[in-house]
C-alpha positions in Angstrom: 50.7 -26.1 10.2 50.9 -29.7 9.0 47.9 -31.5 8.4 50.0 -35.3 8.9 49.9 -36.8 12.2 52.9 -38.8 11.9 54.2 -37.1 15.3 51.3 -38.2 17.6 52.4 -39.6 20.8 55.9 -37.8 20.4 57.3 -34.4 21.8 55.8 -31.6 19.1 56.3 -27.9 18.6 53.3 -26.1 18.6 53.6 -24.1 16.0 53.3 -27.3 14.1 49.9 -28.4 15.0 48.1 -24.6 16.2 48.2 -21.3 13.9 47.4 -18.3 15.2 43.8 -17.3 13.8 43.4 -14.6 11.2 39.7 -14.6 11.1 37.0 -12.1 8.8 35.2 -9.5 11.1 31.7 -10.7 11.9 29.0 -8.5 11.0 25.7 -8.6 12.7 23.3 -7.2 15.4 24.5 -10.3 17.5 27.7 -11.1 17.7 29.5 -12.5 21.0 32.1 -9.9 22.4 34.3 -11.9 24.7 35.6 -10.0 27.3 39.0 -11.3 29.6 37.0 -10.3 32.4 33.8 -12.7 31.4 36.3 -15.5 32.0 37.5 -17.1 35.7 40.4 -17.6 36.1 41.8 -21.2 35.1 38.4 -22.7 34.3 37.7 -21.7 31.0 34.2 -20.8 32.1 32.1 -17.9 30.4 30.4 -16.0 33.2 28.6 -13.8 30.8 28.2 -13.6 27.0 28.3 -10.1 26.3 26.6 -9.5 22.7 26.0 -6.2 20.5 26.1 -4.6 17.4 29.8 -5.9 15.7 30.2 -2.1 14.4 29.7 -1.1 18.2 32.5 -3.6 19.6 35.4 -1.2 19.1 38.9 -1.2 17.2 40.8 -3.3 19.5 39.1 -6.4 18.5 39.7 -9.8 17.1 37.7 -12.2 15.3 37.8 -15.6 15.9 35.7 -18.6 14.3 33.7 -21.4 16.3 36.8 -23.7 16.1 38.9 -22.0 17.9 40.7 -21.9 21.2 41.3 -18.2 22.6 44.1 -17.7 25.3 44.8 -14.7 27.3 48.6 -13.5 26.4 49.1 -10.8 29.0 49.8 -11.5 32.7 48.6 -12.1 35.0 45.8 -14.0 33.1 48.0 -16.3 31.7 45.5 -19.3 32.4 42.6 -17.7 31.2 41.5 -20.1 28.3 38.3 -20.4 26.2 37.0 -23.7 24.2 34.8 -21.1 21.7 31.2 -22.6 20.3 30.5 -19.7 18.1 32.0 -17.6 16.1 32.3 -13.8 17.5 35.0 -10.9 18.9 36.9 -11.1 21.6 39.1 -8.2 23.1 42.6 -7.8 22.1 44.1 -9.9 25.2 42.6 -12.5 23.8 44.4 -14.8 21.4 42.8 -17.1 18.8 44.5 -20.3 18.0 43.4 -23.2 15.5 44.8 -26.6 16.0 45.1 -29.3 13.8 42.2 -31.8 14.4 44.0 -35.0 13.4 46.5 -35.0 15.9 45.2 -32.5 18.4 41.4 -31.9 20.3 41.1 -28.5 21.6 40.1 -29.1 24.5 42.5 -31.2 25.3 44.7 -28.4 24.1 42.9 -26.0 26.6 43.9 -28.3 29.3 47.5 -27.7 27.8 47.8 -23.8 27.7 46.0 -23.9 31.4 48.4 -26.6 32.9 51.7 -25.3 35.1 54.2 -26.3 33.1 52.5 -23.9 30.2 51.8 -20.7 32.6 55.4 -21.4 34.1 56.5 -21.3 30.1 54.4 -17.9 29.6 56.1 -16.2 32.7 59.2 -17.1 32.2 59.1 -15.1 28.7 57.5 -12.4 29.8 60.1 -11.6 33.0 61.0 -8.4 33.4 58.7 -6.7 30.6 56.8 -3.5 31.5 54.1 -4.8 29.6 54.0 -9.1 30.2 52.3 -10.8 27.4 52.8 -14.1 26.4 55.1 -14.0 23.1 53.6 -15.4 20.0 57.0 -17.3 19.0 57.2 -18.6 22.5 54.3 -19.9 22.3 54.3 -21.4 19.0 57.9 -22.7 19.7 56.9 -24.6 22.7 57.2 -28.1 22.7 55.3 -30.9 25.1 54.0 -34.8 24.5 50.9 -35.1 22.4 49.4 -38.1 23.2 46.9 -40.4 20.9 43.6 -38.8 20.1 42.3 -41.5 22.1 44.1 -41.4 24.8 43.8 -37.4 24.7 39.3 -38.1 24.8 40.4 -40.3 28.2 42.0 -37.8 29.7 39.3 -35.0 28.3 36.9 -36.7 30.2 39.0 -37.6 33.5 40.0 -34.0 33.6 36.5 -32.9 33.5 35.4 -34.8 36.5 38.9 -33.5 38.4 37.4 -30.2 37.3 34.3 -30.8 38.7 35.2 -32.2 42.2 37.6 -28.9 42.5 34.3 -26.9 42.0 32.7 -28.5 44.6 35.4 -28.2 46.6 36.0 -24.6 46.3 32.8 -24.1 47.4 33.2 -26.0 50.6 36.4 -24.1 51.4 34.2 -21.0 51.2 31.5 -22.3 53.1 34.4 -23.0 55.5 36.1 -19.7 55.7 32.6 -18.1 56.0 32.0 -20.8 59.5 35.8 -19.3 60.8 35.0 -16.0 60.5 31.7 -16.1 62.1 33.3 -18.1 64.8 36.2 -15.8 65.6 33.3 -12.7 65.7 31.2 -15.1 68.3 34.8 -15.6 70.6 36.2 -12.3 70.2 33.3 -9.9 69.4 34.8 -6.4 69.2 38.3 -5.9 69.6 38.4 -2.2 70.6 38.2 -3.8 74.4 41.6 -5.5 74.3 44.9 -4.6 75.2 47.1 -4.3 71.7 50.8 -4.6 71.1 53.0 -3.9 68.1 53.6 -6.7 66.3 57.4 -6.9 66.5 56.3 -6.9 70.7 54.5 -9.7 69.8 56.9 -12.5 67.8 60.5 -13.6 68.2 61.6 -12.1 65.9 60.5 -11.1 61.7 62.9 -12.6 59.3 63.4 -12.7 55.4 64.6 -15.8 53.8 66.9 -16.5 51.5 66.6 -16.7 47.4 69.9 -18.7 46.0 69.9 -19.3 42.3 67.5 -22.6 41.5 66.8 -25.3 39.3 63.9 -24.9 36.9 62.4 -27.7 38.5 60.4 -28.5 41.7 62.6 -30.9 44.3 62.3 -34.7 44.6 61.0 -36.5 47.9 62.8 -34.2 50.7 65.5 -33.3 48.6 66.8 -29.3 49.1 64.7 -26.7 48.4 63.1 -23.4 48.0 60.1 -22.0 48.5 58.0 -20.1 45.4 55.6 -17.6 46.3 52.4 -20.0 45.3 53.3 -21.8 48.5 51.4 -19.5 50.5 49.6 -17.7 48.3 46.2 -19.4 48.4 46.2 -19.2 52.3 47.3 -23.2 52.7 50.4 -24.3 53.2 52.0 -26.2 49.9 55.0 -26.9 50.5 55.1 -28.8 46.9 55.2 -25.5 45.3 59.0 -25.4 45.4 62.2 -24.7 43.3 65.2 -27.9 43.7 68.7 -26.4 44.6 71.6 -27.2 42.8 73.6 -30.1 44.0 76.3 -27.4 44.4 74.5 -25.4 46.8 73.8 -25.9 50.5 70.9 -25.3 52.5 70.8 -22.5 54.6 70.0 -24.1 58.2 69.1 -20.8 60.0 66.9 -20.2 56.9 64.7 -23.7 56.8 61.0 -24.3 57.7 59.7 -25.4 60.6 55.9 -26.8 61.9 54.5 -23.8 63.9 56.4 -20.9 61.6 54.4 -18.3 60.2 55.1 -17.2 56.9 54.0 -14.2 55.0 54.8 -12.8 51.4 57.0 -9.0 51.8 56.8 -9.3 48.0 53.9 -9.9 45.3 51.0 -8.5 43.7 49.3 -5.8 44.5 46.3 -8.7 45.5 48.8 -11.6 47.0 51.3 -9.2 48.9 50.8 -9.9 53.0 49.5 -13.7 51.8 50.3 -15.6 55.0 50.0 -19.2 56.5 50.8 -21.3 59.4 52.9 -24.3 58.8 51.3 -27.2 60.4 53.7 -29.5 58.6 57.0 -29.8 56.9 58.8 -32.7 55.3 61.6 -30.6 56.1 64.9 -29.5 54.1 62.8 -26.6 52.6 64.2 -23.1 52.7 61.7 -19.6 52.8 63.2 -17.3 50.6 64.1 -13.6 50.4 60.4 -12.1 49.7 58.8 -14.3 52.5 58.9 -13.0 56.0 58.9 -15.6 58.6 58.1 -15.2 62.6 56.8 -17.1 66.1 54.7 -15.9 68.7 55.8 -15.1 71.9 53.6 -16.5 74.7 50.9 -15.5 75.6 49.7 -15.3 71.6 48.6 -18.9 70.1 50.2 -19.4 66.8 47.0 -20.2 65.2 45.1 -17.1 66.1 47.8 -14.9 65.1 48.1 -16.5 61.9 44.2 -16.4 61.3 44.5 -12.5 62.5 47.0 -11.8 60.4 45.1 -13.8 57.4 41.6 -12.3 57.9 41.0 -9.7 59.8 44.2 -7.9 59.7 45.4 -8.4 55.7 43.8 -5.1 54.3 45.9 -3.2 57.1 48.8 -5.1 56.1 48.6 -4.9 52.5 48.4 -0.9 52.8 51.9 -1.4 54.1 52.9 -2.5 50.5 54.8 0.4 48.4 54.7 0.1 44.8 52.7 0.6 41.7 49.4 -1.0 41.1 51.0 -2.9 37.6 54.4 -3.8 39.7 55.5 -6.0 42.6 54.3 -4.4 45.9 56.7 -4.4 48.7 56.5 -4.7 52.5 59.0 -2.9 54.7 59.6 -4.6 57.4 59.7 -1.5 59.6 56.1 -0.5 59.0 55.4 -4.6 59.2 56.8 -4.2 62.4 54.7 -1.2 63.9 51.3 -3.1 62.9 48.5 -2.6 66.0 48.3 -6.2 67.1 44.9 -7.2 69.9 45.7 -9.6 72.7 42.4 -11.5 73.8 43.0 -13.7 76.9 44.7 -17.0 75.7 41.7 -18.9 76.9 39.6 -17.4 74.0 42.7 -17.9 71.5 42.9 -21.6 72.4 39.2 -22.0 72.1 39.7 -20.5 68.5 42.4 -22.7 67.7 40.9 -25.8 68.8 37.9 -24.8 66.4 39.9 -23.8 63.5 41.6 -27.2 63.4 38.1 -28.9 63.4 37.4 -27.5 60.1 40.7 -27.6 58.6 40.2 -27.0 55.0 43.8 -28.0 53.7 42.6 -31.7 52.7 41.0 -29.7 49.5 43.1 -28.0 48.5 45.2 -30.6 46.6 41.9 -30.7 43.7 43.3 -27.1 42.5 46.2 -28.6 40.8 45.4 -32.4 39.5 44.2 -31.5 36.1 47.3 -29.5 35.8 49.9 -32.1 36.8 48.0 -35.2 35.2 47.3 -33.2 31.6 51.0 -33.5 30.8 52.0 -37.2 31.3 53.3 -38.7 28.4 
């Protein structure tokens, strides 16, 4: 690791400016254990310091020193970073790094390892592994802009009050989601009352997408595109999550999304498979793909109460549809999709739900998840 800074402000290799960490074991009746469970997701936060005897921490340990910045290798915690401010243990998912002070400030490195473009970097290595962990040379190979220390302090500080309006806005989408549910109890109360219809009785039709081979990159303005997973994955529509097709390959018309579809992930994580959302809005030239299911209501079901039911109430029941192993991708068939016990309130109560649920849309806060991972990597 070079301690000359003569590459500031240009594209750098990591391994030129970070070391991986190969600390002395602590000794002591105090000593921080970090756990990879103590840390939420993408925030860097600590929600407990666990502490005990160094002797009583265990053999799958490593030591890391108060300078350092510790980064969770294995998916899917690939964005689970920690700014340390005393020296301790952490578990062995946990990675310590050491940048070089002149040209680098780690948190501004933190920022780095939890932005997109890094995690994209991280699972793209780890693809098709039966154990994904981030590789070390990967990692240390990687190259992005490193911008003036100064310039880096700015954006430490900008980044930290993105960080802190996305807080606040997290909590309000909980506070709305908790104001929907207690709504659709008050409308509906128990459903054991209404008529139910299979689901397949209940839609046009339920139709996979279509995955051609992509560009590494997201698509420009409304240029041709594909859908990634994250698009529905945090319940909201974002139809910026996206892959660009090749100038070579055409789009699919049968295959493109519409305003009013419903779409819901066949394919994912044990925790995001049967994911679904209801498009309000589409810029348009945007294709579903292959592990997203797409469908319409047939009258007399409102779209948005489907979508909520199918969301909410209805997304344990559909997630034990999923085959597959807890550590693999889980899969929806669509024949069992199909068979899924679906109630019919009268269309009165539907609209009045609707009509409520668009009140409180929550979709206008969603865009604070993401800024201090786009903005992090500007040159």
């Amino acid at each position: 690791m070079t301690d000359k800074p003569q590459f500031v402000g240009k594209k750098v290799r990591l391994g030129d400016i970070v070391k991986i960490e190969k600390a002395s074991m602590p000794s002591g009746n105090n000593v921080w254990v970090l756990n990879l469970d103590a840390v939420e997701k993408g925030t860097g936060k600590v929600i407990v310091k666990n502490r005990m005897k160094a002797d009583s921490a265990g053999t799958s340990t490593v030591a890391f020193t108060a300078d350092a910045v510790l980064y969770s290798k294995l998916r899917p915690n690939l964005n689970k970073v920690v700014v340390a401010d005393e020296p301790g243990l952490a578990t062995s998912e946990m990675l310590p790094l050491i940048v070089n002070p002149e040209v680098l400030d780690r948190r501004y490195f933190a920022y780095l390892l939890r932005s997109n473009s890094f995690v994209n970097l991280a699972v793209s290595s780890t693809a098709g592994s039966k154990m994904p962990r981030m590789n070390k040379k990967t990692l240390l190979n990687a190259v992005f802009p490193i911008p003036s220390l100064e310039l880096q302090h700015q954006r430490i500080d900008l980044l930290s009050s993105i960080e802190k309006a996305r807080t606040k806005a997290e909590l309000l989408i909980q506070q709305l989601d908790t104001l929907v549910k207690s709504r659709f109890v008050e409308i509906f109360g128990d459903f054991a009352c209404y008529e139910t219809k299979p689901l397949i009785k209940c839609v046009d039709c339920i139709e996979a997408g279509k995955s051609p081979k992509c560009l590494a990159f997201s698509r420009k303005m409304a240029e041709p595109g594909v859908l990634k997973l994250s698009a529905i994955s945090s319940g909201v529509y974002c139809e910026n999550e996206n892959k660009a097709l090749p100038r070579s390959v055409s789009l699919t018309i049968d295959k493109v999304v519409h305003a009013n579809d419903i779409l819901l992930s066949r394919k994912n994580t044990p925790e995001l498979v049967g994911r679904s959302v209801l498009v309000k809005h589409t810029d348009g030239n945007i294709m579903f793909p292959d592990i997203i299911f797409r469908m319409h209501p047939l009258p007399p079901i409102n779209a948005m109460y489907l979508s909520y039911l199918l969301a909410g109430p209805l997304l344990h029941s559909i997630q034990s549809l999923a085959h597959g192993s807890a550590k693999s991708m889980s899969n929806i068939p669509k024949s069992e999709l199909a068979k899924l016990s679906i109630p019919i309130p009268a269309l009165n109560l539907q609209n009045e739900f609707a009509n409520f649920v668009s009140q409180v849309d929550k979709s206008r806060f969603i865009d604070l998840r993401n800024e201090s991972s786009k903005f992090v990597l500007k040159a």
